[in-house]
C-alpha positions in Angstrom: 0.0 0.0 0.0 1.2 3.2 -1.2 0.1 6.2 1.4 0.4 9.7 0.2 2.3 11.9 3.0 0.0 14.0 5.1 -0.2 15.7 8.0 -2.4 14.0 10.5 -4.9 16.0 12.5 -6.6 13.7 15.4 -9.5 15.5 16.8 -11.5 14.4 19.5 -14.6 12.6 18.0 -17.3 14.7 20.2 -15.9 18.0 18.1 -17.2 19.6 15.4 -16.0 20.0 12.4 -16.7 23.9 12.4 -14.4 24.2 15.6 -11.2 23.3 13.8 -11.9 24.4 10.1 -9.8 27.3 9.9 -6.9 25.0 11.2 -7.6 22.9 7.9 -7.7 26.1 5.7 -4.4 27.4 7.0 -3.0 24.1 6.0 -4.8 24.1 2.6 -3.7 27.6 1.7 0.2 25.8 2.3 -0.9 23.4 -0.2 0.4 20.4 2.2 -2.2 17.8 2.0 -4.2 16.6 5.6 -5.8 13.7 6.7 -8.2 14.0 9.7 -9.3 11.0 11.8 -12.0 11.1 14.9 -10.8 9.5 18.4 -12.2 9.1 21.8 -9.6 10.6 23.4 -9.7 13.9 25.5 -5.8 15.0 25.8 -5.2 17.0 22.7 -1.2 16.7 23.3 -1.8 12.9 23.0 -3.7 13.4 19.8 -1.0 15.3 18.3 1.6 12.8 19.2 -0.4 9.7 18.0 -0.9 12.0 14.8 2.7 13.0 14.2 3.8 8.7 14.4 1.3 7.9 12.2 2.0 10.8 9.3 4.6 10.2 6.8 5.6 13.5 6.7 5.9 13.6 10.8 3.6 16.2 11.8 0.8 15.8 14.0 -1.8 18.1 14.9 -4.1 17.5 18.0 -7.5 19.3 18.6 -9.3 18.9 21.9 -10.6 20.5 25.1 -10.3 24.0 23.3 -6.9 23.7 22.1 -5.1 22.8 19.1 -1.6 21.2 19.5 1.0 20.6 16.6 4.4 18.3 17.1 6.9 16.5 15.4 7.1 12.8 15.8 10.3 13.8 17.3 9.1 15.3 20.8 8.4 13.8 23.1 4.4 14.2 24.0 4.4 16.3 26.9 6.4 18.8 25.0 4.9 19.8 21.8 6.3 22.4 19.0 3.1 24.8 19.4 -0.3 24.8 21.2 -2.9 27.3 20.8 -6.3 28.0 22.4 -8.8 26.6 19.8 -11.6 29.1 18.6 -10.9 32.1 20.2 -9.7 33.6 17.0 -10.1 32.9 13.4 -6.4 34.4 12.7 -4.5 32.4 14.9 -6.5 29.3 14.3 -5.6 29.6 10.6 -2.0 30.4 11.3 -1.6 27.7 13.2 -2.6 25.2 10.5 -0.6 26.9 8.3 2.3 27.1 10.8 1.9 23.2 10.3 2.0 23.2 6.9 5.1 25.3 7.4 6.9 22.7 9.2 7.0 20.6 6.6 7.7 22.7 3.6 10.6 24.0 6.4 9.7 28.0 6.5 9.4 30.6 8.7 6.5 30.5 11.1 3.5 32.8 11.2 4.0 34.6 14.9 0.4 33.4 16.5 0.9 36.4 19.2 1.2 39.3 17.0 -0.4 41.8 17.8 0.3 44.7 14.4 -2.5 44.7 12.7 -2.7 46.1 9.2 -5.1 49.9 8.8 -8.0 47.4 7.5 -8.0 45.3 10.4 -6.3 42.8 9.1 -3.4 41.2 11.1 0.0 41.0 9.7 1.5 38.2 10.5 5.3 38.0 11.0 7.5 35.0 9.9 8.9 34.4 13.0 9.0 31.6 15.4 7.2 31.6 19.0 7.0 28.3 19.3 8.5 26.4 22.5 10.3 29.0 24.0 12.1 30.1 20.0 12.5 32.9 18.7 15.1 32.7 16.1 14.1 31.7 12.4 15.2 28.4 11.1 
């Protein structure tokens, strides 16, 4: 069997689709194909850990309890690369998908914490990474 390489996102199975959809867009815009699955469990860092062994391309993303948590299949679970608070913002859910996507195509990181916005409103995100305790670029 031949899989094609995706990112895995395991999301709890009592979430709905709408919740996480602007994760899957930020990934889409990257053009780096996704593969959702639906699972029982709760832990959202768990999720993103199972996710990242199972995708060829070794990132996972994990969406549960109102957070959405993206890791390499090299970190250890308790430790992902970036976890956000689910739904609290369009902008940031979308970056973080794409910051995903990003990963994998290995470039610069969409800061989630920005806080420039352009004059219509419009955030502008910076390439830069905030993700576990980083701040330089790759």
């Amino acid at each position: 069997m031949n899989e094609r390489p995706t990112i895995r996102l395991r999301a709890n199975d009592r979430l709905a689709d709408e919740l996480f959809a602007e994760v899957l867009h930020g990934i889409e815009e990257e053009g780096v194909p996704v593969e959702v699955t639906r699972h029982a469990e709760l832990n959202p860092l768990a999720l993103a850990h199972e996710a990242s062994l199972e995708s060829r391309l070794g990132i996972g993303i994990g969406v549960s309890l109102d957070y959405v948590v993206i890791t390499t299949e090299k970190l250890p679970p308790e430790r992902p690369y970036l976890a956000a608070t689910l739904h609290r913002d369009p902008w940031i859910d979308r970056a973080a998908g794409a910051n995903a996507a990003r990963l994998v195509k290995r470039m610069p990181l969409h800061d989630l914490f920005a806080t420039n916005a352009a004059p219509d409103g419009n955030r502008n995100p910076s390439p830069s990474i905030h993700a576990s305790g980083s701040s330089a670029q790759p």
